[in-house]
C-alpha positions as CSV (number, residue, x, y, z in Angstrom):
1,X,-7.0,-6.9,15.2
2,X,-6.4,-9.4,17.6
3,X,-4.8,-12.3,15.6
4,X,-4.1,-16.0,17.6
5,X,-1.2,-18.1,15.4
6,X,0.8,-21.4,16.1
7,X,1.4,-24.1,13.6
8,X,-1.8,-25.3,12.9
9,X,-3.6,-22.4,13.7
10,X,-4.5,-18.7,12.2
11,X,-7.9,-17.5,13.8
12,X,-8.3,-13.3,13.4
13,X,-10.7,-11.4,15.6
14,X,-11.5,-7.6,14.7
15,X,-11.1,-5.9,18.4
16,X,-12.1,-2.1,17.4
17,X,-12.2,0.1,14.5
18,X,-12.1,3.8,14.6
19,X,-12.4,6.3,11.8
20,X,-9.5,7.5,10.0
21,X,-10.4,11.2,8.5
22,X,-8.1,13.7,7.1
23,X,-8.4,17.1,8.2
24,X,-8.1,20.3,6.1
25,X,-6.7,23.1,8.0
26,X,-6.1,26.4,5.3
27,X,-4.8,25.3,2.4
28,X,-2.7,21.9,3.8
29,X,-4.5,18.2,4.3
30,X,-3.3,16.4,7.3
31,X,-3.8,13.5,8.9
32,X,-5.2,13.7,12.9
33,X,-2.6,11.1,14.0
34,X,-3.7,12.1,17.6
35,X,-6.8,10.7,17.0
36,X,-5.2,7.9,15.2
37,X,-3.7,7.1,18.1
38,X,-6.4,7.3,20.4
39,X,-7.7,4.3,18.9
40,X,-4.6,2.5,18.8
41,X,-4.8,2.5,22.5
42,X,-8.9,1.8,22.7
43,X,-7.8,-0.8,20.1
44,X,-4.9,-2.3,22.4
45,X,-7.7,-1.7,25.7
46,X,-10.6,-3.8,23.4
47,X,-8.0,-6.5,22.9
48,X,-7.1,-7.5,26.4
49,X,-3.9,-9.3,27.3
50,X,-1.3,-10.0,24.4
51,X,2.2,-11.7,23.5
52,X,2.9,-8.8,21.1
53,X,2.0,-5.5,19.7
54,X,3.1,-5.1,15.6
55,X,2.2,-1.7,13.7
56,X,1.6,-1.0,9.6
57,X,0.3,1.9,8.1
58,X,0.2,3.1,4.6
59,X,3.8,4.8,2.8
60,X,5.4,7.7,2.9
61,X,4.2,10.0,5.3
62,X,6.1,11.1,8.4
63,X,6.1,13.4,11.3
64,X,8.5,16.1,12.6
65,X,9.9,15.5,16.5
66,X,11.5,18.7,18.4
67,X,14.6,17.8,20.7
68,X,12.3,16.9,23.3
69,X,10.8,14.5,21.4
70,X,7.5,16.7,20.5
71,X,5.3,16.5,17.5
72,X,5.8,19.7,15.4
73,X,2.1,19.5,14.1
74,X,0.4,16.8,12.4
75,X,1.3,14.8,9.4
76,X,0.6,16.2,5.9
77,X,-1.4,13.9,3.5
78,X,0.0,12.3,0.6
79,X,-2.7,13.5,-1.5
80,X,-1.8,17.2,-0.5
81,X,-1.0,19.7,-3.6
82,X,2.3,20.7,-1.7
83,X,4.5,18.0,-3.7
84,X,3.2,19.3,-6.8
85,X,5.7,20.1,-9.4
86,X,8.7,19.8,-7.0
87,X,9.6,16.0,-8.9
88,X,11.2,18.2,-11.9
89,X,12.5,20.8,-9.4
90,X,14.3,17.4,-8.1
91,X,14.9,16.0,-11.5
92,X,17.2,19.2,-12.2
93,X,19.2,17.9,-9.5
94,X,18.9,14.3,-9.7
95,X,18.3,13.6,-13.3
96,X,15.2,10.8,-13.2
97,X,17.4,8.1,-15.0
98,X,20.1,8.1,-12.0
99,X,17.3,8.7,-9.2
100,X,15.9,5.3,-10.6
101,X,19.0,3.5,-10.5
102,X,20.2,4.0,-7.6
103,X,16.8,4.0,-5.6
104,X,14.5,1.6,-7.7
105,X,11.1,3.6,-7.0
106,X,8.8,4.6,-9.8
107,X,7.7,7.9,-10.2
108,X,5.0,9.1,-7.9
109,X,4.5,12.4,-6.8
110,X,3.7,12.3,-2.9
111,X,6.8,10.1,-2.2
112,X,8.5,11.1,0.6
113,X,11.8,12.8,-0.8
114,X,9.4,15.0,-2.6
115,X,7.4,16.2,0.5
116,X,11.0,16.8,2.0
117,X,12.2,18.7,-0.6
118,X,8.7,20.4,-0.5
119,X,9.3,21.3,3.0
120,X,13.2,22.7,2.6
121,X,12.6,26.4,4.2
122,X,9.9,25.7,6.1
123,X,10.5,26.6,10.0
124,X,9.0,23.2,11.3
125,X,11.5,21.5,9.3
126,X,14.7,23.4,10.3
127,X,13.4,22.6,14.5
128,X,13.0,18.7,13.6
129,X,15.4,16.5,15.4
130,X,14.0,13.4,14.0
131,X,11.5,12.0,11.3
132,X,9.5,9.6,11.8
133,X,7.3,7.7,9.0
134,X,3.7,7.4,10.6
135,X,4.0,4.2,11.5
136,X,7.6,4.4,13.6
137,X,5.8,7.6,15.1
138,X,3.0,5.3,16.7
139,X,5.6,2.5,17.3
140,X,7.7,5.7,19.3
141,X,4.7,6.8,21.6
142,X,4.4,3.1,22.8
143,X,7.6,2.2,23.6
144,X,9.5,5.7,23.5
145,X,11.8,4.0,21.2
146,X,12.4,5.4,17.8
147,X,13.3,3.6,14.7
148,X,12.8,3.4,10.6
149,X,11.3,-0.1,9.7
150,X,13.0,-0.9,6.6
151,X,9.8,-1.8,4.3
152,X,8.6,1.5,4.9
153,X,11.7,3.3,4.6
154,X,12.0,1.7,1.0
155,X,9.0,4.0,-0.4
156,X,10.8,6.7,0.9
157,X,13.0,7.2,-2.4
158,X,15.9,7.0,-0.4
159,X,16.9,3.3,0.2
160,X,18.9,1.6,-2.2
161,X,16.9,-1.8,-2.9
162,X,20.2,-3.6,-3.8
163,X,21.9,-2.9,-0.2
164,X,18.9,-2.2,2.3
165,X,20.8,0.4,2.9
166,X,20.0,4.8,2.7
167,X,20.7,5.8,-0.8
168,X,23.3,8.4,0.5
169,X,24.7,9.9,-2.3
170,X,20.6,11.0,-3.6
171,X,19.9,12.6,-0.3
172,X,23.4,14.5,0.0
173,X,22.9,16.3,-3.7
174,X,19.4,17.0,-2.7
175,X,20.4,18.0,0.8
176,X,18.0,15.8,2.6
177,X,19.9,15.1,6.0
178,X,19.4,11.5,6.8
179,X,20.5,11.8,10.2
180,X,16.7,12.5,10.9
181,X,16.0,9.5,10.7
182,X,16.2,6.6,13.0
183,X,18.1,3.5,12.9
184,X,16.7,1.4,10.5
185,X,14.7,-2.0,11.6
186,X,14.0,-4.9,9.8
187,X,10.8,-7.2,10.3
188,X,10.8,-9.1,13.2
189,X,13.7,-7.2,15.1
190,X,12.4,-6.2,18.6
191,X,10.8,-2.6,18.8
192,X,10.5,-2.2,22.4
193,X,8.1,-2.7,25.2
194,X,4.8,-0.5,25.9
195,X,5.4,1.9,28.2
196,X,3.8,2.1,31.4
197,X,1.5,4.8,31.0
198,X,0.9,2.9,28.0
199,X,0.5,-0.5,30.1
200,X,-2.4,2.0,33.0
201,X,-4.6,3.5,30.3
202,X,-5.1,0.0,28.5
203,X,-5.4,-1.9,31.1
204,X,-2.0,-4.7,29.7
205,X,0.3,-6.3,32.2
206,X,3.7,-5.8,31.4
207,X,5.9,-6.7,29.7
208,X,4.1,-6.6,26.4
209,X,6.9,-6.5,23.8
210,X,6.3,-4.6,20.4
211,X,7.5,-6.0,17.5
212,X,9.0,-4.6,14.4
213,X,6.8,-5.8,11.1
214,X,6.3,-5.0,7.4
215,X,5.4,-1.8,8.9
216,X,4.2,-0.6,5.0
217,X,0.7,-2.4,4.9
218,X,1.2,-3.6,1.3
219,X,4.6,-5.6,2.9
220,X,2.8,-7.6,5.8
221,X,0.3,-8.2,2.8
222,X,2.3,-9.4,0.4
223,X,3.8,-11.7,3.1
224,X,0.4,-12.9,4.1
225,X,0.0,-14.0,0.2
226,X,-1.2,-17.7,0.7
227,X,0.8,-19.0,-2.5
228,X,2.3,-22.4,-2.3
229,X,4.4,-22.2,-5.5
230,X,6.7,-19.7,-6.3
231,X,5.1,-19.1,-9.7
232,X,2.9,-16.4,-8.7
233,X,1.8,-12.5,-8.9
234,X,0.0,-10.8,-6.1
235,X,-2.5,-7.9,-6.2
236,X,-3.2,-6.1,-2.9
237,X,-5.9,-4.8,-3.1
238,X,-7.7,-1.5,-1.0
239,X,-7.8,1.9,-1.9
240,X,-5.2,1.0,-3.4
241,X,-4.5,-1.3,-6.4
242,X,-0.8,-2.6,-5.6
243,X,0.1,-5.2,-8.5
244,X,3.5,-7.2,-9.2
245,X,5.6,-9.8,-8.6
246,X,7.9,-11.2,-5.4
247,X,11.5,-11.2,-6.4
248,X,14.8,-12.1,-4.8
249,X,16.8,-8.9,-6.6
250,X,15.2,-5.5,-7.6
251,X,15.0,-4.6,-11.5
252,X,16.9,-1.6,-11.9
253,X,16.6,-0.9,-16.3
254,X,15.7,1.8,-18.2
255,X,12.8,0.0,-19.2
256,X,11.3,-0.6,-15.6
257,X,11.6,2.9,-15.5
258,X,9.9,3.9,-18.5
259,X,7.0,1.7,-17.7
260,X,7.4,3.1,-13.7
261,X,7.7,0.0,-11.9
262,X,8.8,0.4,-8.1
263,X,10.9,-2.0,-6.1
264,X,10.1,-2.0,-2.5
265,X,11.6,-3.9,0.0
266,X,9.8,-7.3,1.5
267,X,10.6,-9.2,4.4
268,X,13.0,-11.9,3.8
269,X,15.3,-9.6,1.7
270,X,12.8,-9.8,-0.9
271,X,12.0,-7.3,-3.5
272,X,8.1,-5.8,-4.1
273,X,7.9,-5.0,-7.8
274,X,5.0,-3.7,-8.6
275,X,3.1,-0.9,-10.2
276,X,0.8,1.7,-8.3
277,X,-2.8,1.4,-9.2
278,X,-5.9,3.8,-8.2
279,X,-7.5,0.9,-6.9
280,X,-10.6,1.0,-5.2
281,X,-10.4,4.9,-4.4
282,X,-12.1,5.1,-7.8
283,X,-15.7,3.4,-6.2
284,X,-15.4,4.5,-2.8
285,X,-15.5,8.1,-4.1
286,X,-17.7,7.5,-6.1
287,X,-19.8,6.1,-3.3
288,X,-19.3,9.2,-1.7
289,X,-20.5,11.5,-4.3
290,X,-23.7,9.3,-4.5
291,X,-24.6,9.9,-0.8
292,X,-22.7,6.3,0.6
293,X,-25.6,3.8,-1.5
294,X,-25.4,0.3,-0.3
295,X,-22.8,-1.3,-2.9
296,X,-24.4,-5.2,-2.9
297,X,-27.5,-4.2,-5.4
298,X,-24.9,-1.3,-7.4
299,X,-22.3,-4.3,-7.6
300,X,-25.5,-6.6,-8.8
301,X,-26.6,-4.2,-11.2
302,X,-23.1,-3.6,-12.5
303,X,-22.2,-7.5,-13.1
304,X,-25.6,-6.8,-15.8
305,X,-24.5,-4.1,-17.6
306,X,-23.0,-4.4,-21.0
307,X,-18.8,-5.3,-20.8
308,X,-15.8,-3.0,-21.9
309,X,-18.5,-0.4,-23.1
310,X,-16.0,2.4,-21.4
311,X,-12.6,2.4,-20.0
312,X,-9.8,4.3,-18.4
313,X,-6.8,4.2,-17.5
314,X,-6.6,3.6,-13.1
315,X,-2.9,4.0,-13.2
316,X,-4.0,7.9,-14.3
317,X,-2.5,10.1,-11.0
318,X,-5.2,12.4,-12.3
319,X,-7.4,10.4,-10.3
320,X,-5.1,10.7,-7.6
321,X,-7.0,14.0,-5.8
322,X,-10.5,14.0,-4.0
323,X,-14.0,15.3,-5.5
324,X,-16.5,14.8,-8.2
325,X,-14.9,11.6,-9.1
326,X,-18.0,10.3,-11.2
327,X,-17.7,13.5,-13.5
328,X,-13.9,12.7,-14.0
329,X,-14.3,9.4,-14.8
330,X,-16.9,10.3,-17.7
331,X,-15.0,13.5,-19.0
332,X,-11.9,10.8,-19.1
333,X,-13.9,8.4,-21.3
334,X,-15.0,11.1,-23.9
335,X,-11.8,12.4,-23.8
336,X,-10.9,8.8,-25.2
337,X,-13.9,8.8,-27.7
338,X,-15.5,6.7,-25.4
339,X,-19.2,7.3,-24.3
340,X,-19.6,8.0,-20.9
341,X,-21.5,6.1,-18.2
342,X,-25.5,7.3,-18.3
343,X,-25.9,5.3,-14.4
344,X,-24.6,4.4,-11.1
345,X,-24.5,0.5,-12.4
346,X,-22.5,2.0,-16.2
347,X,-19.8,4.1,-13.7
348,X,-18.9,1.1,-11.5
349,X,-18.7,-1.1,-14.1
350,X,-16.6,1.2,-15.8
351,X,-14.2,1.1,-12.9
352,X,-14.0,-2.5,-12.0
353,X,-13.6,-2.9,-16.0
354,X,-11.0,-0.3,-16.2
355,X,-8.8,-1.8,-12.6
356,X,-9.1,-5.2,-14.1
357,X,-7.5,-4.3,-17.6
358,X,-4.6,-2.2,-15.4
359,X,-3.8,-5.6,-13.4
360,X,-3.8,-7.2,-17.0
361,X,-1.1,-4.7,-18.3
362,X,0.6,-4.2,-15.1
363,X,0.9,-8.4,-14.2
364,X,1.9,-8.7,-18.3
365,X,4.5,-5.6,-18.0
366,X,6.3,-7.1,-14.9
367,X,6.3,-10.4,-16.3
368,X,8.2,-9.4,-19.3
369,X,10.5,-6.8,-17.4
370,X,11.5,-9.2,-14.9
371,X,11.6,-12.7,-16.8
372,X,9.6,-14.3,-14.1
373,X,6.7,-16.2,-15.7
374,X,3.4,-16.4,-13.3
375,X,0.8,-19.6,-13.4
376,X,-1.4,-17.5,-10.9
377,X,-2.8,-14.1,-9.8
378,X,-3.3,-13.9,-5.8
379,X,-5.7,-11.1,-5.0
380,X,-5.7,-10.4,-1.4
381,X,-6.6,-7.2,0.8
382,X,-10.3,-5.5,1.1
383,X,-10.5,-6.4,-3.0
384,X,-10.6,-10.3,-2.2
385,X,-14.6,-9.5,-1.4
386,X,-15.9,-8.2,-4.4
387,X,-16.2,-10.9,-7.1
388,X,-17.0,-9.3,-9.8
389,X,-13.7,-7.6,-9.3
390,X,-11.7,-10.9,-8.8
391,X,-13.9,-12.5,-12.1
392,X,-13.0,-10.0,-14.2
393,X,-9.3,-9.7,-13.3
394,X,-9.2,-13.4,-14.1
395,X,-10.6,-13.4,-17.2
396,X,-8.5,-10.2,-18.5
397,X,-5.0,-11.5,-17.1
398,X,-6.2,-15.0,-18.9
399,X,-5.2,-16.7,-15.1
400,X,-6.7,-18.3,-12.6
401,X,-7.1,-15.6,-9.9
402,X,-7.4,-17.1,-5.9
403,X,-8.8,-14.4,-4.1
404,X,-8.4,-14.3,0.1
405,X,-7.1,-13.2,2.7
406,X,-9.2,-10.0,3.1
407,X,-7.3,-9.2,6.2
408,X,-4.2,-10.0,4.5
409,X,-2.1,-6.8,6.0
410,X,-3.5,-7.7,9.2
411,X,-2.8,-11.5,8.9
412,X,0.9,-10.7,7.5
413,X,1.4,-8.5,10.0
414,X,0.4,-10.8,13.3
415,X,2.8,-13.8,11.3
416,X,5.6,-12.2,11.2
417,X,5.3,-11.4,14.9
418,X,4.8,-15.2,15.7
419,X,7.9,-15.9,13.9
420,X,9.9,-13.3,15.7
421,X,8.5,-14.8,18.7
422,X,9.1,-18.3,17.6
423,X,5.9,-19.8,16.9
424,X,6.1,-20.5,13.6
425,X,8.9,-21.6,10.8
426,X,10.0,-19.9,7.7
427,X,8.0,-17.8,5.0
428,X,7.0,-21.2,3.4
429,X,5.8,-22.4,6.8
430,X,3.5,-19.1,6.8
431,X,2.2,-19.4,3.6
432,X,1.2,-23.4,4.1
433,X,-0.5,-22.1,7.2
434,X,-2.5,-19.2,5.5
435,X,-3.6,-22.0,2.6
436,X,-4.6,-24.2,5.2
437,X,-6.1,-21.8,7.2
438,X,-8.0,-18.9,5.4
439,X,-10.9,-19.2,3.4
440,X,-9.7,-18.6,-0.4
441,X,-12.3,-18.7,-3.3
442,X,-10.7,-19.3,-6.9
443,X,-12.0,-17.8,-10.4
444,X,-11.0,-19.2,-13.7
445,X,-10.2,-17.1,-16.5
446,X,-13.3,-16.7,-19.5
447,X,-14.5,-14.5,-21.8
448,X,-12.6,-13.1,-25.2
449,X,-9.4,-12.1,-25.3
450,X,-9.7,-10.0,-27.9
451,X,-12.0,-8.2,-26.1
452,X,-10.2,-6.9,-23.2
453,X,-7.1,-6.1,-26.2
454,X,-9.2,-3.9,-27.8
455,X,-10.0,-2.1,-24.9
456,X,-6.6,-1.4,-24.0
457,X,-5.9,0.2,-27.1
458,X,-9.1,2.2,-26.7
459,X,-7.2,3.7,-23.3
460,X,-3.8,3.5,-24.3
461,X,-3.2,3.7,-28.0
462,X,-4.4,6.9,-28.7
């Protein structure tokens, strides 16, 4: 994305876009961050001559340098089984309660101390000089200059949220050795320059600075949340349903833990709550499994078929894997007593009925764990499109829901960067500008209340 800010203006431009497919080699799923990073560089070629380069990704993954500064194979996926059970192996260790307090994340299987402690043994571990989350390893090949952006580094599991600090004492009892990673950045501090063989094969004219962002993709969207009161809650919105609140401190009780709430780290010093959400993994999936049908007229169809006739529960990490996701999604409504969906139209709304009563319970929950009231529900990321989505979150959460911008990592991402580079004010400043800017559609809350109750009892009352 090629993105062109000042004070009055925010215009985005999509320069290239390149597949991103994992890759199953034996029994492991990686990521081809080669190829990733092929079309970073068609992408930086496409865009012509910039002021700055800024890089997100998703969390928690990483790669393993050598000494020399070599990749020691490619990235293993999140949604790889190797993680599984190694939480409790941990919790024998570190005791959940105290890996809460002192690191503020919720409980989620693929985070990153897992996949370390996952990969304690292993020979490409014990010949790493340095680890790199994916994208500090894309940010290193530009500018040969390595680093740990700190919004990325909080979904690690092992940054205290209260000091923006490494949660030492966690990774000493579990003997992770920190001094793999990088410094630590924070948004806006200066990354480094592309290289020069970066600066021949795309064709730039140094120097081209890179800039450090919200390198964690829900971070530069959460920052690209066009809210011009501070009474609000955010949902970003992808394969991902990322729901919660922007705080000044993180919420450290037992009962943010019981109800696994994370607190990531924001720009500004500011504190992502939130709750982890299947999101829209559940449809595309499904899309898959269905041969890739055009969505429009299954979206259309769904928006007709009868209301809260099945749920279940998107927060469900048995989602969380690949394959036959229509089949799971029915065996999980009988399992409930539930009928399951007889079409394509019954399964989708299913979904989108079932993601919009977990933003009900997870805006509601955060609400009451952090005493911070909300007037408004911002939906932003690929989510902002569908409206039946953004309707029915509305009317379950009982708020007005403005929806837009689509491109809000993107959009984040590219402000922040203008601030460092000082064309633009303060985080206010940026939001005014995104309001101003952006096209933003609003839904107002209708329907029963009672309804969408009832419904969560049918998922999570049993």
């Amino acid at each position: 994305m090629t993105v062109r800010a000042g004070p009055d203006v925010l215009d985005l431009t999509e320069a290239h876009r390149f597949p991103n497919r994992p890759v199953r080699t034996g029994d492991t799923l990686h990521w081809d961050v080669l190829s990733l990073y092929a079309g970073v560089l068609d992408g930086l070629r496409a865009s012509g001559q910039v002021a700055s380069v800024g890089i997100d990704s998703w969390a928690v993954d990483y790669g393993l340098l050598d000494a020399d500064g070599a990749l020691l194979g490619n990235p293993v996926h999140y949604r790889d089984s190797r993680t599984e059970g190694v939480a409790e192996q941990v919790w024998r260790t570190v005791p959940a309660a105290e890996l809460y307090a002192a690191t503020g994340l919720q409980y989620a299987p693929f985070n990153t101390l897992y996949q370390l402690v996952s990969a304690q043994g292993s020979r490409q571990l014990a010949s790493a000089e340095r680890v790199l989350l994916v994208p500090d390893l894309l940010t290193y090949w530009l500018t040969g200059r390595p680093g740990t952006e700190l919004t990325n580094a909080s979904t690690t599991q092992l940054i205290d949220p209260r000091t923006g600090d490494w949660a030492y004492a966690v990774a000493e009892r579990l003997g992770i050795d920190l001094g793999l990673f990088a410094p630590l950045r924070r948004p806006g501090d200066p990354a480094g320059e592309l290289l020069p063989h970066v600066l021949e094969e795309t064709g730039l004219t140094g120097p081209v600075p890179v800039t450090a962002v919200g390198s964690h993709d829900t971070a530069s969207a959460v920052a690209a949340v066009p809210a011009t009161a501070g009474r609000f809650a955010y949902i970003c919105t992808g394969t991902w349903s990322l729901a919660g609140l922007e705080l000044d401190a993180p919420v450290l009780s037992e009962a943010s833990r019981a109800a696994n709430f994370t607190n990531e780290l924001g720009i500004d010093g500011t504190v992502r709550y939130l709750r982890n959400i299947m999101g829209l993994w559940l449809l595309q999936e499904c899309l898959r499994a269905w041969g890739g049908p055009q969505l429009a007229p299954l979206l259309r169809d769904a928006g007709d078929a009868p209301p809260l006739r099945s749920v279940v529960d998107a927060g469900d990490v048995a989602f969380l894997a690949p394959g036959r996701m229509p089949e799971r999604i029915a065996a999980a409504c009988r399992a409930t007593g539930q009928p399951g969906p007889r079409t394509h139209a019954e399964t989708v709304r299913c979904i989108l009925d079932s993601l919009a009563l977990a933003h009900r319970r997870t805006i509601g929950a955060a609400v009451r764990l952090a005493d911070h009231p909300v007037d408004t529900v911002h939906i932003v990321g690929g989510g902002a499109r569908n409206a039946l989505l953004c309707q029915l979150t509305a009317d379950a959460c009982g708020l007005p829901v403005v929806a837009g911008p689509a491109e809000a990592a993107a959009l984040g991402n590219a402000l922040v960067q203008a601030r460092a580079h000082r064309l633009l004010g303060d985080r206010t400043a940026m939001r005014e500008l995104l309001a101003a800017t952006q096209p933003l559609a609003r839904y107002e809350p209708r329907g029963n209340a009672t309804a969408w109750c009832a419904a969560e009892r049918r998922v999570h009352e049993r």
